[in-house]
C-alpha positions as CSV (number, residue, x, y, z in Angstrom):
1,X,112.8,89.6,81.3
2,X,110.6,87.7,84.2
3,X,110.4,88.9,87.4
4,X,109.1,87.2,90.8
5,X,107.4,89.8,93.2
6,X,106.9,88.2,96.3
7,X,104.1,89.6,98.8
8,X,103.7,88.2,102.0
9,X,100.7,85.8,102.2
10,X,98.1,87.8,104.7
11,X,96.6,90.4,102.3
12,X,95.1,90.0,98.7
13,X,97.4,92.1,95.9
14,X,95.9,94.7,95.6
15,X,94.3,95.1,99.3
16,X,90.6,95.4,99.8
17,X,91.6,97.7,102.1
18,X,94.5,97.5,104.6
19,X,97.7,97.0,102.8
20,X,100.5,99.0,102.0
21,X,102.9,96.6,100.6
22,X,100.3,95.0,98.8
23,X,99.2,98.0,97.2
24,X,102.9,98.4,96.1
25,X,102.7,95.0,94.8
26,X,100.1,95.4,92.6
27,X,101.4,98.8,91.1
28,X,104.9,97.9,90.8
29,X,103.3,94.5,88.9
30,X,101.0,96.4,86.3
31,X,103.9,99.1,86.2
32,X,105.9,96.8,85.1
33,X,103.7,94.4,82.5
34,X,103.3,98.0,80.9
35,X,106.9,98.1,79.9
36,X,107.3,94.7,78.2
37,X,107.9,92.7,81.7
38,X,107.0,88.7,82.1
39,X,105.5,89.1,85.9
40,X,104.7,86.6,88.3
41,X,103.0,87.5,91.2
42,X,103.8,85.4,94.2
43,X,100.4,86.4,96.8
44,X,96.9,84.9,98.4
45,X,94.9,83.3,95.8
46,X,92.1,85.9,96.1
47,X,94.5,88.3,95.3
48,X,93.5,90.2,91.5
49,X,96.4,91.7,90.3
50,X,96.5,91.7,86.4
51,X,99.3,89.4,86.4
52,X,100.5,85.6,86.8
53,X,99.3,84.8,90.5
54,X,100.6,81.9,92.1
55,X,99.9,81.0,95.6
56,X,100.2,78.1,98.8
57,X,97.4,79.9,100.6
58,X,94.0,80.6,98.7
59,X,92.4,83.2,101.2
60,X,93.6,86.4,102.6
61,X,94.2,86.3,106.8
62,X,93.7,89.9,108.3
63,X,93.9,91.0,110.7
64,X,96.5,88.0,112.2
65,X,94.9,85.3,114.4
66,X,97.9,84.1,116.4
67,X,101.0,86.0,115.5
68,X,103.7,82.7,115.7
69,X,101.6,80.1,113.9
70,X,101.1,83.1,111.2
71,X,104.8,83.5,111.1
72,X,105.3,80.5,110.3
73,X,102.9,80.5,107.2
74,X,104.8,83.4,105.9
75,X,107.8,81.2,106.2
76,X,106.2,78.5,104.5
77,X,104.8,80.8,101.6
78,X,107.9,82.5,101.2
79,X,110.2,79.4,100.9
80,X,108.0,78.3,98.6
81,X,107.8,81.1,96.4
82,X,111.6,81.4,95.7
83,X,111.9,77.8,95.2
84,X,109.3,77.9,92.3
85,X,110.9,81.4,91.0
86,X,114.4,80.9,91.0
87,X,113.4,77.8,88.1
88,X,112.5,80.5,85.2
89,X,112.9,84.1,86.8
90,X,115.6,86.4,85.9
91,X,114.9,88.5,89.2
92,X,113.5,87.7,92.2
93,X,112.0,91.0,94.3
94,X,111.1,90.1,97.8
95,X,109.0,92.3,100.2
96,X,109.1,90.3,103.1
97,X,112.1,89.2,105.9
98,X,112.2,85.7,105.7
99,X,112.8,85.0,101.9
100,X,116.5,86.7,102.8
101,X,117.2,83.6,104.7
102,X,116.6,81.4,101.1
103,X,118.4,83.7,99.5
104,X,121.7,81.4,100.4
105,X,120.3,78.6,97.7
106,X,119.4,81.5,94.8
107,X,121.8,82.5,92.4
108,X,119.5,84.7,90.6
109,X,119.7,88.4,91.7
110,X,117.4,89.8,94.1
111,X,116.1,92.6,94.9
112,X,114.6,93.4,98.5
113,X,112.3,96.6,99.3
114,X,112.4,97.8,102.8
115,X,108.6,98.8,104.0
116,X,109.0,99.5,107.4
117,X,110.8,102.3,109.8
118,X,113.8,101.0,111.4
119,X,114.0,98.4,113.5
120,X,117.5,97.0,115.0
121,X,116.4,93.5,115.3
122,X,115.8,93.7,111.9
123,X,118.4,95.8,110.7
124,X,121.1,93.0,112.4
125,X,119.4,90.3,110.2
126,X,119.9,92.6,107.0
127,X,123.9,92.6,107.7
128,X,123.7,89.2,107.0
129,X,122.7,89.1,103.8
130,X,125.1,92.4,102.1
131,X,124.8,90.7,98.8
132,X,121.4,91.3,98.8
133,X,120.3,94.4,96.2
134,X,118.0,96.3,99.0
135,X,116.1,99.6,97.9
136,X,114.1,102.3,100.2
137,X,111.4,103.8,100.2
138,X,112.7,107.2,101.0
139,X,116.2,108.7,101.6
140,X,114.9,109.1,105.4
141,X,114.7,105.4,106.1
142,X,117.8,104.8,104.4
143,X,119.5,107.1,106.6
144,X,118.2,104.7,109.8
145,X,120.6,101.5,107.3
146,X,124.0,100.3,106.7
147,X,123.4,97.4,103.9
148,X,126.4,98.2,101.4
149,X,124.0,97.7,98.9
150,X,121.2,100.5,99.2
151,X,119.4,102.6,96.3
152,X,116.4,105.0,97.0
153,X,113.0,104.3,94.9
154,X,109.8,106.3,95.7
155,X,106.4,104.6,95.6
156,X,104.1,105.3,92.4
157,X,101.0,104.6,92.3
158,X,98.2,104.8,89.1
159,X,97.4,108.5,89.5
160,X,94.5,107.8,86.7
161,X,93.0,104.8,88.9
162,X,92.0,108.4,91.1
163,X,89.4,110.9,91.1
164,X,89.8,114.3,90.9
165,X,87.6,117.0,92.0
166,X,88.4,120.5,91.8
167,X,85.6,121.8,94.0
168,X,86.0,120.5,97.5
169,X,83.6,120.1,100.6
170,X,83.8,121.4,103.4
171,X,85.7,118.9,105.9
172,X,89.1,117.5,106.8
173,X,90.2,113.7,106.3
174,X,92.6,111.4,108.0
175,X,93.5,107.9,106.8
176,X,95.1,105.4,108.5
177,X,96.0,103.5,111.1
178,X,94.8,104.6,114.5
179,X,97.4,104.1,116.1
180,X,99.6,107.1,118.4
181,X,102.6,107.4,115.8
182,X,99.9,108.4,113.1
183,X,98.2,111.2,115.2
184,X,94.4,110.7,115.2
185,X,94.3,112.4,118.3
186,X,96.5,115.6,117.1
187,X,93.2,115.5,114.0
188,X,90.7,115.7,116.1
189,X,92.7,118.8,118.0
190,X,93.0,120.4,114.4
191,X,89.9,119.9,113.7
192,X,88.3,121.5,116.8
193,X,90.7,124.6,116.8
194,X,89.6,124.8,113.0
195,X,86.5,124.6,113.5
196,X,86.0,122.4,109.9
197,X,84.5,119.0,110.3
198,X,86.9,116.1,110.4
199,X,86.3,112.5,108.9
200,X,88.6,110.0,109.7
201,X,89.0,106.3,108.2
202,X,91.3,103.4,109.3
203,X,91.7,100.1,111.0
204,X,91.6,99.6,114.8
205,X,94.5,96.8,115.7
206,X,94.1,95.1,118.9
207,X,97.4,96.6,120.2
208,X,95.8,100.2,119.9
209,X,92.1,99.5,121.2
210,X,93.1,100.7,124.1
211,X,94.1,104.2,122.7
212,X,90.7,104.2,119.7
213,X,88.4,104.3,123.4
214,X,90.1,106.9,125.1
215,X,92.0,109.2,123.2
216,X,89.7,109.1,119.9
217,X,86.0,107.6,120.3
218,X,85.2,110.0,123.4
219,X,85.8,112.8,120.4
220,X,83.5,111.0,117.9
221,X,80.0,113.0,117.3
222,X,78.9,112.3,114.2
223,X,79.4,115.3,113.5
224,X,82.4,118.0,113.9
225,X,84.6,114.4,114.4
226,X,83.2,111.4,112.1
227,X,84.5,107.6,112.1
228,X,83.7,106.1,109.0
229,X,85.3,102.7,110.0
230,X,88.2,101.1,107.6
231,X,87.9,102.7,104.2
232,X,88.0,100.3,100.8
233,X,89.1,101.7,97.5
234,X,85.6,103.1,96.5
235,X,85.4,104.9,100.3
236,X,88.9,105.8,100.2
237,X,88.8,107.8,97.0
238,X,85.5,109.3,97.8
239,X,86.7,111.1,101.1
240,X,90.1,111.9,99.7
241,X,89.0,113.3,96.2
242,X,86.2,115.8,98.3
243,X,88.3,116.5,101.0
244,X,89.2,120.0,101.4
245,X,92.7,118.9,102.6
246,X,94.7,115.8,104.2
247,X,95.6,115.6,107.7
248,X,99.0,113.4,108.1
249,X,100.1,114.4,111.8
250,X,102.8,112.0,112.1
251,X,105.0,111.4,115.5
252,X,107.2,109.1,114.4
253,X,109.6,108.6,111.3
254,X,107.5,107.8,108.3
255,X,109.3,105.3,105.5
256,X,106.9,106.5,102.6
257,X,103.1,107.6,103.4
258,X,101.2,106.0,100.7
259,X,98.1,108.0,101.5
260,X,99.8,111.1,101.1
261,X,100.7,110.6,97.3
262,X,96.4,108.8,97.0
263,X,95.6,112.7,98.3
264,X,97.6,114.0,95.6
265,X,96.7,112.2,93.3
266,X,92.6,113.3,93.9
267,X,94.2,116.8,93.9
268,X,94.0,117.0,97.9
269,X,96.5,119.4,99.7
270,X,98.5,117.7,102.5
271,X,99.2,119.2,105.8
272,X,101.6,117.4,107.6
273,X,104.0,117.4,110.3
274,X,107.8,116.5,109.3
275,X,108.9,113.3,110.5
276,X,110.8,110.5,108.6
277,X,109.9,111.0,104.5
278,X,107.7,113.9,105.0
279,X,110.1,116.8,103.4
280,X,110.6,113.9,100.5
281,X,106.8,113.7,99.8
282,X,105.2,116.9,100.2
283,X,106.5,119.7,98.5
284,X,106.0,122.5,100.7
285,X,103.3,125.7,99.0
286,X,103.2,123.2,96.2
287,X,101.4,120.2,97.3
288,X,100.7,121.0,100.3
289,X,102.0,122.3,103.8
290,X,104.8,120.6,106.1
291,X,104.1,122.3,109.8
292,X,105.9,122.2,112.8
293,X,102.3,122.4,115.5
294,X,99.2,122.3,115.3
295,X,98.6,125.6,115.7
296,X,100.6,126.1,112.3
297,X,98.4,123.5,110.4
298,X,95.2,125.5,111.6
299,X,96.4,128.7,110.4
300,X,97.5,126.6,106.9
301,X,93.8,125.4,106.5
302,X,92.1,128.7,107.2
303,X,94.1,130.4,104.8
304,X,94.5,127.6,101.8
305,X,95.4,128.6,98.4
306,X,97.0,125.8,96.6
307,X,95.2,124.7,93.1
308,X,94.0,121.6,93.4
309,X,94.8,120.9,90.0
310,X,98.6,121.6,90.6
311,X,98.6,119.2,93.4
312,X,97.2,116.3,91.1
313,X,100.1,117.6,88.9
314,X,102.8,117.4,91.0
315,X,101.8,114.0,91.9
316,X,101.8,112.4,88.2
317,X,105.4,114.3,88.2
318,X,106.8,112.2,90.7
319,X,104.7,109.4,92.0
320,X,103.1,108.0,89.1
321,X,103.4,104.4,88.5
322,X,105.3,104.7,85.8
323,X,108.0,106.3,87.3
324,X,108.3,103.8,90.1
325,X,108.5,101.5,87.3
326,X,111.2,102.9,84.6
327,X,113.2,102.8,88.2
328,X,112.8,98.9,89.2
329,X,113.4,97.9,85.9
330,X,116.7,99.7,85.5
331,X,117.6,98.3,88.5
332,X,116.6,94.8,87.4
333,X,118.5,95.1,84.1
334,X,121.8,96.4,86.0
335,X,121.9,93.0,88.4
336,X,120.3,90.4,85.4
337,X,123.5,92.2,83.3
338,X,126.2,91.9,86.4
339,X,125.8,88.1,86.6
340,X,125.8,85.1,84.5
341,X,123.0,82.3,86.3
342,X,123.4,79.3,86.8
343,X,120.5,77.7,88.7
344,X,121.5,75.1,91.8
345,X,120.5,71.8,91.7
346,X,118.3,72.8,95.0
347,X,115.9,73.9,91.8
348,X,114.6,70.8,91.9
349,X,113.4,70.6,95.2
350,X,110.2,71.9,95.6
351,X,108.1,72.7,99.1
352,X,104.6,72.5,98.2
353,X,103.3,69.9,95.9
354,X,100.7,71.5,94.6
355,X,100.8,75.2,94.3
356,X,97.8,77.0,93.3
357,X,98.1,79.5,89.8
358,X,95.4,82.5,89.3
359,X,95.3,84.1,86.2
């Protein structure tokens, strides 16, 4: 079997650092090539997946310059990339909106992953495509949907790719965006009432500047709070894997939480509030806490008592990249089964003339 895994074209597979869906891309892709699976890997040119890369664009674009011109070369990329698949791939697996609207010239199945909370405008365009095969990420987003076509795959990610320390240090961590929804600002209250450092990674978007100078920096002392900027792999793992527990004090409905299965994975508790896939993820005295205040999360971290080693555990039970993978390819093998393809003459038609190919 070959399958096309189309990424969007702003973020190398896998990211350097920011990049959810393209850290999906590039597990789901080795998952994959592990059980038997022809991949091709449809990204930025600088991306290093170990698979096929093909690619219009040879450098990743992040953060986004000027957000309609960028649209457009996601359009472009996109387009492209199921033109060139639908010649020679038995599945095409898309991860971003626009290669729905190409999916009208495809006759091979394809599958469509939904990575972000609901969003109507979105939601309409999706009800326009019901023949499309659409999975999410938790059964919490898929609540927020009404595509007839809907199954439920949890993210895996290589738990062995993580590092795993039994004996911890000393501080709290929070990873991700710093934006409200995430709840930097409910850390650093967490961390004060605790009393127990707090060191906190992630990207500052334009839209949230505003928020990163007064409701986090004024907090920031080097000290009890400490920004360590945008974390790469090597920074990541090092603060999750000697973290004492993860913070993940959500306000908003959370489609997945990748950084809470990366904590797991190093053996790191997570303390959370519920909120979207929360109750899905954590497993509550098990690999970690779900609380309903803060108050509740400081009386969790005082009083700690989960083994790490159970937490690392529970991870490779249920969000190991192998897992995610057994699941895709059924999925794949049900639609390749359910129809007979015949490719259109649109095939032919190519719309870049000289794609670029990584190896």
């Amino acid at each position: 079997m070959r399958v096309a895994l189309i990424a969007p074209p702003f973020i190398s597979v896998p990211p350097k650092r920011y990049g959810g869906t393209e850290l999906f891309v590039g597990c789901l892709a080795e998952g994959l090539k592990q059980r038997g699976v022809d991949v091709v890997v449809y990204a930025t040119g600088d991306s290093t997946v170990d698979a096929e890369v093909r690619y219009l664009y040879p450098q990743s674009e992040w953060p986004l310059q000027g957000e309609i011109f960028s649209n457009l070369k996601d359009v472009n990329h996109t387009f492209w990339a199921v033109s060139d698949a639908m010649r020679d791939c038995d599945v095409i697996h898309l991860n971003n909106a626009p290669g729905l609207a190409a999916s009208r010239f495809v006759n091979a199945p394809i599958v469509y992953t939904v990575h972000h909370p609901h969003q109507a405008i979105l939601s309409d365009f999706y009800t326009a495509y019901p023949e499309i095969n659409y999975v999410t990420i938790s059964d919490s987003q898929k609540s927020f949907e009404a595509m007839p076509k809907m199954t439920t795959i949890h993210h895996g990610i290589s738990i062995d790719d993580y590092p795993f320390r039994d004996k911890k240090q000393p501080y709290l961590s929070f990873i991700g965006r710093l934006a409200p929804v995430k709840g930097p600002h409910i850390a650093i209250e967490i961390a004060k009432k605790s009393g127990i450092p707090l060191k906190i990674a992630g990207e500052i978007q334009p839209l949230f500047k505003e928020y990163f100078e007064t409701q986090v920096e004024p907090h920031i002392d080097g000290k009890l709070i400490e920004y360590i900027g945008e974390a790469d792999k090597q920074i990541k793992d090092d603060l999750l894997s000697n973290s004492m527990a993860l913070l993940f004090p959500i306000e908003w409905n959370e489609p997945f939480g990748l950084v809470m299965i990366e904590a797991m994975a190093c053996g790191t508790p997570v303390i959370a509030f519920p909120g979207g896939s929360v109750a899905e993820v954590v497993s509550d005295g098990i690999s970690g806490y779900v609380c309903a205040s803060p108050d509740e999360m400081v009386e969790r971290i005082k009083n700690l008592s989960i083994p790490n080693a159970i937490v690392r555990q529970y991870a490779k039970q249920y969000f190991s990249v192998e897992r995610m993978a057994k699941k895709y390819l059924s999925l794949y093998e049900s639609l390749r089964d359910d129809v007979d393809v015949v490719l259109p003459e649109a095939a032919a038609i190519s719309l870049a003339a000289d794609p670029g190919t990584a190896a």
